[in-house]
C-alpha positions as CSV (number, residue, x, y, z in Angstrom):
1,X,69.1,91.0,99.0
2,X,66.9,89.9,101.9
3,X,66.5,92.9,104.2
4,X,67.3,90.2,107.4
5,X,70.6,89.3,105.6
6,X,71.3,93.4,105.1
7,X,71.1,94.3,108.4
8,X,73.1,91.5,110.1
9,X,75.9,92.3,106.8
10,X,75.5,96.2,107.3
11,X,76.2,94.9,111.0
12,X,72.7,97.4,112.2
13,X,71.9,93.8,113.8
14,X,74.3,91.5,115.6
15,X,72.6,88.0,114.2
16,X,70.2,87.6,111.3
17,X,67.6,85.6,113.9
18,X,67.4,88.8,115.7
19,X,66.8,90.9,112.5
20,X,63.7,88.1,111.8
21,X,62.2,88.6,115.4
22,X,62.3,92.2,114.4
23,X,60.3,91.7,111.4
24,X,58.3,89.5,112.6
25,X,57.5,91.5,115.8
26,X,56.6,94.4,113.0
27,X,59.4,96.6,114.1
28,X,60.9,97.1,110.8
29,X,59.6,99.2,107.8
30,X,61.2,99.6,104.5
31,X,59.8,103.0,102.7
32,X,57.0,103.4,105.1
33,X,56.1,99.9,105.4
34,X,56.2,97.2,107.7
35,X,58.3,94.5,106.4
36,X,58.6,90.8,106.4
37,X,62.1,89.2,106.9
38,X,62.2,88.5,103.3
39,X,61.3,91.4,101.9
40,X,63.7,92.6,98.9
41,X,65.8,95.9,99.4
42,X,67.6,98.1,97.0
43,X,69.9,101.3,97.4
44,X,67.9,104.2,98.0
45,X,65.4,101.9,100.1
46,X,64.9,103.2,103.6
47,X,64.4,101.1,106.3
48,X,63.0,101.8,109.9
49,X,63.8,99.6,112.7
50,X,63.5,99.8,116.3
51,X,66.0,97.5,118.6
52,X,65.7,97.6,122.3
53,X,65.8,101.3,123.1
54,X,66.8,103.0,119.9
55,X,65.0,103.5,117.0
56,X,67.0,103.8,113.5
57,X,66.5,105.6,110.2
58,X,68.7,104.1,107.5
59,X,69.1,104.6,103.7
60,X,70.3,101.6,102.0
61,X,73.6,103.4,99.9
62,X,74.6,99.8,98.5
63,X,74.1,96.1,98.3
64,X,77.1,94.2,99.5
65,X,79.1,92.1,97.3
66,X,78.8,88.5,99.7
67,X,77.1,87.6,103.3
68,X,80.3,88.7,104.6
69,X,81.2,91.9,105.1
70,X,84.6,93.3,106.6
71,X,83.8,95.8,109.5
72,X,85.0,98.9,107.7
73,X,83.0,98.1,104.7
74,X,80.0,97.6,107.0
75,X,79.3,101.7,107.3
76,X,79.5,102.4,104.4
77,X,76.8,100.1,103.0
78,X,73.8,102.8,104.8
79,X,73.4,106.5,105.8
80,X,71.8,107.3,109.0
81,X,69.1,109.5,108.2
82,X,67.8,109.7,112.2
83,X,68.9,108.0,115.1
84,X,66.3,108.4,118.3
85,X,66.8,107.5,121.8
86,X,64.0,106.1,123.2
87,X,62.9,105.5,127.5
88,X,61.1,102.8,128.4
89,X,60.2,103.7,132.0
């Protein structure tokens, strides 16, 4: 699964055009490395994002079944591994 369609399913990112400008902006980072909007993830994968400001550690637990994804199934898709405030004065 593309990581742009995980993280608008895993509901980590409200649309899937903000999880591209993310990519693309180089904001996201799947084992250590920064990641295209296509980019292929897998359980165990973990992926390192920064939106606005909060910066994210997730493991990837499981791939969901379709594109949409009830709101209770959402959490349980990833494991937060580290979850950092960050101030932008």
């Amino acid at each position: 699964m593309r990581i742009d369609l995980f993280l608008k399913a895993s509901r980590l990112c409200l649309r899937r055009t903000i999880a591209q400008k993310l990519c693309d902006a180089g904001l996201v980072s799947v084992n250590g490395r920064p990641a295209k909007s296509s980019h292929s993830v897998k359980p165990g994968d973990e992926i390192d994002f920064r939106n606005r400001n909060r910066r994210l550690k997730v493991r990837v637990m499981r791939l969901p079944d379709s594109k949409s994804v009830a709101k209770a199934e959402a959490a349980n898709l990833y494991e937060v591994l580290e979850e950092q405030l960050i101030d932008e004065e």
